[in-house]
C-alpha positions as CSV (number, residue, x, y, z in Angstrom):
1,X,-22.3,-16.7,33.0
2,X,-21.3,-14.3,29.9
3,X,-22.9,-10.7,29.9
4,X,-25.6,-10.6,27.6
5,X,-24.5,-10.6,24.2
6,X,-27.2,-9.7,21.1
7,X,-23.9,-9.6,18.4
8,X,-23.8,-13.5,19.0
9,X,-26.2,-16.6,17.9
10,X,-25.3,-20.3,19.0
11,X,-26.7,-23.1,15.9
12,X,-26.9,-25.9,16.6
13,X,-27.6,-28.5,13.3
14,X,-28.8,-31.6,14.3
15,X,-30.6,-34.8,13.4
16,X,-31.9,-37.5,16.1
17,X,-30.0,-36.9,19.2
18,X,-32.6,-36.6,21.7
19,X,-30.4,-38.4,24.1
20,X,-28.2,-35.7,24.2
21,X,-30.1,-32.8,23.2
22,X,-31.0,-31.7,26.6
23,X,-27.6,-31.5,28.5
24,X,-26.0,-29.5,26.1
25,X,-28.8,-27.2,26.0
26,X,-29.1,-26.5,29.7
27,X,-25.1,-26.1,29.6
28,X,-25.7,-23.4,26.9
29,X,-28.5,-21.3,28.8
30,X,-26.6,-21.8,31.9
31,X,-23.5,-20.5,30.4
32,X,-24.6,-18.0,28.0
33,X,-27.1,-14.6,28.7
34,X,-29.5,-13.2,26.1
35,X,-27.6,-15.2,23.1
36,X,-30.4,-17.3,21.1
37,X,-29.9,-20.9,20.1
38,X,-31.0,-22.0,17.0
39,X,-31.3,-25.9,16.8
40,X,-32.0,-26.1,12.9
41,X,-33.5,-29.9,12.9
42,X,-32.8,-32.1,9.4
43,X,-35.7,-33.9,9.9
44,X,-35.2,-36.2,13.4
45,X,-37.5,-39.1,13.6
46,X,-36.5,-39.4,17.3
47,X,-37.8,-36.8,19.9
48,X,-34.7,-34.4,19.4
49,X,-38.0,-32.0,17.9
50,X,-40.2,-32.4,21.3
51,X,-36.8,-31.8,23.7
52,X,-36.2,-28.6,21.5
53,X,-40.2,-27.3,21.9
54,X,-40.8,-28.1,25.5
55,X,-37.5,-26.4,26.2
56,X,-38.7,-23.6,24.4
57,X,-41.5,-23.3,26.1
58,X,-39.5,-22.3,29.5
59,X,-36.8,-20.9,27.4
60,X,-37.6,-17.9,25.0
61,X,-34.1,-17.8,23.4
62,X,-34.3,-21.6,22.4
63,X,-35.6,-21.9,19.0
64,X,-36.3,-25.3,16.6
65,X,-35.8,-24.6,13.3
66,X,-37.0,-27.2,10.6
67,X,-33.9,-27.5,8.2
68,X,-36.0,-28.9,5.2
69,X,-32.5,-29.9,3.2
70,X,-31.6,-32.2,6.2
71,X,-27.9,-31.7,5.5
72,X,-26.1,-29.5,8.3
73,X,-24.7,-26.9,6.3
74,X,-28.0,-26.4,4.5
75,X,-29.1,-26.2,8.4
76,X,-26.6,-23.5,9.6
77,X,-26.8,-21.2,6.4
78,X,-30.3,-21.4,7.0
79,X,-30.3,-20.2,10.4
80,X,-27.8,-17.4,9.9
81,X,-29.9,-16.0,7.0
82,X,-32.8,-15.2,9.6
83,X,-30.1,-13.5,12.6
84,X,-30.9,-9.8,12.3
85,X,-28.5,-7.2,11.6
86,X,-27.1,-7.1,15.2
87,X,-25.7,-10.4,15.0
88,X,-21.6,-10.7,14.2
89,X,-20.6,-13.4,15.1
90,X,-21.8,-17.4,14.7
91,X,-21.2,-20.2,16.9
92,X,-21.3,-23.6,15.5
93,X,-22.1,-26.6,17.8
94,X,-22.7,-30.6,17.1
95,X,-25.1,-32.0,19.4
96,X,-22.7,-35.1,19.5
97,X,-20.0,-33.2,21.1
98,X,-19.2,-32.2,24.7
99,X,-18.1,-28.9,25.4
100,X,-16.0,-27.1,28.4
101,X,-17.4,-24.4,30.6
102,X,-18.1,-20.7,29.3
103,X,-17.1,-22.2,25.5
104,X,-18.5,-19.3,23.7
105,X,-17.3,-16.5,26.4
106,X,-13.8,-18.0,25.6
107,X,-14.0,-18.4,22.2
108,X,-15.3,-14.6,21.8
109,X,-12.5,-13.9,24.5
110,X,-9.9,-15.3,22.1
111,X,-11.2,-14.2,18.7
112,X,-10.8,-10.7,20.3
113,X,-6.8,-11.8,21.5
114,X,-6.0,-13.0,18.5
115,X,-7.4,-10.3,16.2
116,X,-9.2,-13.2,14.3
117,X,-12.0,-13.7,12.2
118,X,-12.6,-17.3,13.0
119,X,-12.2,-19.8,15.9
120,X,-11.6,-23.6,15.6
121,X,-11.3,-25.9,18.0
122,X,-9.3,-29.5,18.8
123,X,-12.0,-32.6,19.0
124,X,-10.1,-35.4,21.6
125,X,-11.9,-38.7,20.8
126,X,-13.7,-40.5,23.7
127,X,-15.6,-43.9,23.7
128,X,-18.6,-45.4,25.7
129,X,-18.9,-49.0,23.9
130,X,-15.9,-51.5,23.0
131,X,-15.8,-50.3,19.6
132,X,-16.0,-46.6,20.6
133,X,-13.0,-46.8,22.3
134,X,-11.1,-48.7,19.7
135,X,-11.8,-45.9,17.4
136,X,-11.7,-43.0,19.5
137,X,-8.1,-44.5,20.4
138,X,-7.3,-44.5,16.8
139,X,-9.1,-41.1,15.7
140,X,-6.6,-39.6,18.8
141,X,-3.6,-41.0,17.1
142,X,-1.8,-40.6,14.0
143,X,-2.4,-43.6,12.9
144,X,-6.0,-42.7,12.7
145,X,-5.7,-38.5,11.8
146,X,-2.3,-38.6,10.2
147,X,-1.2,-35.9,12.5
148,X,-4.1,-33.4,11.4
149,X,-3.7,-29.9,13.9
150,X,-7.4,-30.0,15.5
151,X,-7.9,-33.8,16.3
152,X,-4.6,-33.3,18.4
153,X,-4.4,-30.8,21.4
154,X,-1.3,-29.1,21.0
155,X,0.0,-25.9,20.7
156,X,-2.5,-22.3,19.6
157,X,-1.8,-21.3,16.2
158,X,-3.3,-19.6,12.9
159,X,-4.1,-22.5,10.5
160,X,-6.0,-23.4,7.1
161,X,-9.0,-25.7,9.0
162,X,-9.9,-27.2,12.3
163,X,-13.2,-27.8,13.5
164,X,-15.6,-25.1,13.5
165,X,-16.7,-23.2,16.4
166,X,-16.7,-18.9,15.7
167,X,-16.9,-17.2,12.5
168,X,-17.4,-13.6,11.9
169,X,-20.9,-13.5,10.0
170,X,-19.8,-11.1,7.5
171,X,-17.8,-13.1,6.1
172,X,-19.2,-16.4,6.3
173,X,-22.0,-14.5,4.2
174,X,-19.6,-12.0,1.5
175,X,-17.8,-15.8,1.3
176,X,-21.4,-17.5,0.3
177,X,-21.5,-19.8,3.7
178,X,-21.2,-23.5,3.4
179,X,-21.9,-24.8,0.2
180,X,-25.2,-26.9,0.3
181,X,-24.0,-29.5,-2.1
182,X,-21.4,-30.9,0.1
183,X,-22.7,-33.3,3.6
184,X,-19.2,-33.9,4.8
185,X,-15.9,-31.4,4.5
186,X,-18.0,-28.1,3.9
187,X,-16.0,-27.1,6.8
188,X,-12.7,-27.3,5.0
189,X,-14.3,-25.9,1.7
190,X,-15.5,-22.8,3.5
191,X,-11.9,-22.6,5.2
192,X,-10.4,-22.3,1.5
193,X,-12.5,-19.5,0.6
194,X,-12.8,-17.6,3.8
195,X,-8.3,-17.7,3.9
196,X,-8.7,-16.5,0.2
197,X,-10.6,-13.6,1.2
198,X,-8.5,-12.5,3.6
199,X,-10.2,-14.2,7.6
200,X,-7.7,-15.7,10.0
201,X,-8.6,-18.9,11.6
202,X,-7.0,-19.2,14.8
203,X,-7.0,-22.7,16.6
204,X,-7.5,-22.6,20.2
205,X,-6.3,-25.6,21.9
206,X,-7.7,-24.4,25.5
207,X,-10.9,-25.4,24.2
208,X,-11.2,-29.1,22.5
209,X,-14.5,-30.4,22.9
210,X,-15.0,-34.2,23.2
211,X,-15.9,-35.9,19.8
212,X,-17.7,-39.4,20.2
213,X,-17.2,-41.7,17.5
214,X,-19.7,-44.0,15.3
215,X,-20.9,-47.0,17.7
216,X,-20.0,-49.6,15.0
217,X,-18.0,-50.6,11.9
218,X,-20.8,-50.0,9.1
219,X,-21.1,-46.3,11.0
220,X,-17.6,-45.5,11.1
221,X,-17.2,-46.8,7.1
222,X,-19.8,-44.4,5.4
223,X,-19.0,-42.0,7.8
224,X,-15.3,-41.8,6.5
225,X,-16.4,-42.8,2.9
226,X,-18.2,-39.7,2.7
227,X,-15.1,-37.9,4.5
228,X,-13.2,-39.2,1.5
229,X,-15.2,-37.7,-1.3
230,X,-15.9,-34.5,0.6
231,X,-12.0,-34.3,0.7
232,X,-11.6,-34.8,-3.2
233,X,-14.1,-32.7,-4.2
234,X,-12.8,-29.7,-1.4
235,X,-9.5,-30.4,-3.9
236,X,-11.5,-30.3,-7.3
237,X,-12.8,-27.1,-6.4
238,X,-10.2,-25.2,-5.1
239,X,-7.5,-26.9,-7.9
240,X,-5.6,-27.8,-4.8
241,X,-3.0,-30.9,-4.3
242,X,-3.6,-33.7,-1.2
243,X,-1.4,-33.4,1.6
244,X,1.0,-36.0,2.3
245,X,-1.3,-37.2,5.2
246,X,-4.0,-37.6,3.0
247,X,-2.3,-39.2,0.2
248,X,-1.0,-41.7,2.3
249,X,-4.9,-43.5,2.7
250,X,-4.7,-43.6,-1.2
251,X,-2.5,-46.5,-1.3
252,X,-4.5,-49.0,0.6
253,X,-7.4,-49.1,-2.5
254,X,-4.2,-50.1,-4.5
255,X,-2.6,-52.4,-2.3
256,X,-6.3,-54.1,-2.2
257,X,-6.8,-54.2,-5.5
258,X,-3.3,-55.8,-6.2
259,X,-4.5,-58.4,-4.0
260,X,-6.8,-59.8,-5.9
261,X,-4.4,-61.3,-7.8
262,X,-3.4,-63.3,-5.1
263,X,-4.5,-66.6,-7.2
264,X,-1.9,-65.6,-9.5
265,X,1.4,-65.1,-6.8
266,X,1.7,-64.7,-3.7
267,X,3.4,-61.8,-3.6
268,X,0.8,-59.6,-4.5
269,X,-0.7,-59.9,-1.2
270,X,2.4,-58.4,0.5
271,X,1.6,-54.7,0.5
272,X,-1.4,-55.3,2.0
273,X,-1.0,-57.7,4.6
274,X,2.2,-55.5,5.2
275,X,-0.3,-52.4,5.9
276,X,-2.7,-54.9,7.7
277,X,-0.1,-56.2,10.1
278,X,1.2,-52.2,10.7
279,X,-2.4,-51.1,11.6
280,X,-2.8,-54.0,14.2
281,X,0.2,-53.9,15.5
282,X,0.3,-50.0,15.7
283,X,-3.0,-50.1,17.5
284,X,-1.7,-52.1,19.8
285,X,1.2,-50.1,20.5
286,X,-0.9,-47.0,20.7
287,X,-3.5,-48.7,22.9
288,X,-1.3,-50.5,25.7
289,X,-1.3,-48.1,28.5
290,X,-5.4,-47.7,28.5
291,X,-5.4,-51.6,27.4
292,X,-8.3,-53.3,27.3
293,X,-10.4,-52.7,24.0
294,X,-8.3,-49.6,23.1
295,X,-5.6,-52.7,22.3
296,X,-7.8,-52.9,19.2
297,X,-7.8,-49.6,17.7
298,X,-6.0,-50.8,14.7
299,X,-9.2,-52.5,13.3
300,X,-11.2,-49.2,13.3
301,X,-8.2,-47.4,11.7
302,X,-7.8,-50.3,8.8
303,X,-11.8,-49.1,8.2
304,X,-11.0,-45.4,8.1
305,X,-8.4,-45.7,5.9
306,X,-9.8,-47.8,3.5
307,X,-13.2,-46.1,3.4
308,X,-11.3,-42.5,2.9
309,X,-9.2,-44.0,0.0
310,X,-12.2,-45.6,-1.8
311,X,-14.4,-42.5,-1.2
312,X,-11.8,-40.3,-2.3
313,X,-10.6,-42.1,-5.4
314,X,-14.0,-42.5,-6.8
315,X,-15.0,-38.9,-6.2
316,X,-11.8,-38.4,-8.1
317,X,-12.3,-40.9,-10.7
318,X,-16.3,-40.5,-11.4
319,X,-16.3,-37.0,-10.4
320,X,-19.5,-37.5,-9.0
């Protein structure tokens, strides 16, 4: 357990996940001493608001704090706004996450190393259910990420993004904190501006979490459809170009729109039942030591690219 340390608050945004609510709390008061834990609630229709009260009840430093915007970063800006003076630095956590022992000792630990004003993290992908595992297979391959730094563990660095976990709360505030018009990428956004200002993000790869991924297709769809556009409009903002890696999604909208005039040739079905045939049989190929339903990662990959292209392209297009 970490000394008590009042320069340091733990939020957690969340939204109906009773079912894991509890572990991850006890592993934080087990871990941590004196730092409060805010879990700013979007409006759970589940029991995720009774697991955070009864806790509380035992547990002065657990807090629930309704987040009236639902939206996590609406959540966490929230919370930080009511930390007192003392507090320096934040700790972001997902309640769908798992995390290693002493996380925020060793995050503080390194942000101290490293002469940083921000710590991210690597997620690793890990499945329960069939589909789960298809995806998780594909999310921890580039065939699913593209070969994006944090959802790989590799090698510590200073990069532009990775998945939150410290920030120095001065300048998550001077940088205006998340912006509360964005659901998904307000991670990345805040990255942009916090880099322009002058903070150093160092990734950590001693500390990936464990990342589990949407439980079915229609999940795992709007969840990268909503990806997509936070991506484009992350880019409209900043006047920034798409890396390669992220261009690359942008074809298959095209390839499936030339395939609708399959009545007219043939051969306009080619690039996409080329790019159809490469995800399956890549999934395969990534999948074939685990086996088993990690054999079909290529499916859930053929969803997140397609639903990251289409979101992208008409956040683009519409701007809107």
């Amino acid at each position: 357990m970490s000394a008590a340390r009042p320069d340091v608050v733990i939020v957690i945004p969340c939204l109906n996940e009773a079912a894991v609510l509890p572990a991850l709390l006890r592993q934080q008061l087990a871990d941590t001493d004196g730092i409060p834990i805010i879990v700013a609630d979007g409006g759970s229709t589940d029991d995720s608001r009774g697991v955070v009260e009864r806790l509380a009840a035992e547990e002065p430093r657990v807090r629930l704090l309704p987040n009236p915007a639902r939206i996590q970063s609406a959540g966490v800006n929230l919370a930080v706004r009511g930390c007192g003076p003392e507090v320096r630095w934040l700790v972001r956590m997902d309640a769908h996450c798992d995390y290693p022992t002493d996380y925020v000792d060793r995050l503080l630990a390194t942000a101290e190393a490293q002469h940083v004003t921000s710590v991210v993290v690597p997620m690793v992908s890990r499945g329960t259910t069939c589909f789960q595992v298809a995806a998780a297979t594909a999310q921890n391959s580039r065939l699913g990420t593209g070969g994006s730094a944090h959802r790989h563990v590799g090698r510590g660095g200073l990069v532009d993004h990775g998945h939150h976990a410290l920030i120095d709360r001065a300048l998550f505030e001077s940088t205006g904190g998340y912006r509360e018009d964005m659901p998904t990428n307000e991670d990345a956004e805040l990255d942009a501006r916090m880099t322009a200002a002058g903070g150093r993000i160092w990734l950590e790869p001693s500390l990936a979490l464990v990342y589990y991924p949407r439980s079915t297709p229609g999940a795992l769809w709007r969840q990268y459809w909503k990806y997509g556009r936070g991506r484009a409009r992350t880019l409209q903002l900043h006047r920034a170009r798409p890396k390669l890696r992220q261009m690359l999604p942008l074809a298959v909208p095209a390839a499936a729109a030339l395939a609708l005039a399959t009545p007219v040739h043939a051969i306009f079905a080619v690039p996409l039942s080329a790019w159809a045939l490469l995800c399956l049989g890549g999934g395969a190929a990534i999948g074939r030591r685990q086996g088993g339903c990690a054999l079909l990662s290529g499916v859930p990959a053929m969803i997140m690219h397609l639903a990251w292209g289409l979101g992208f392209l008409t956040r683009m297009i519409l701007r809107r």
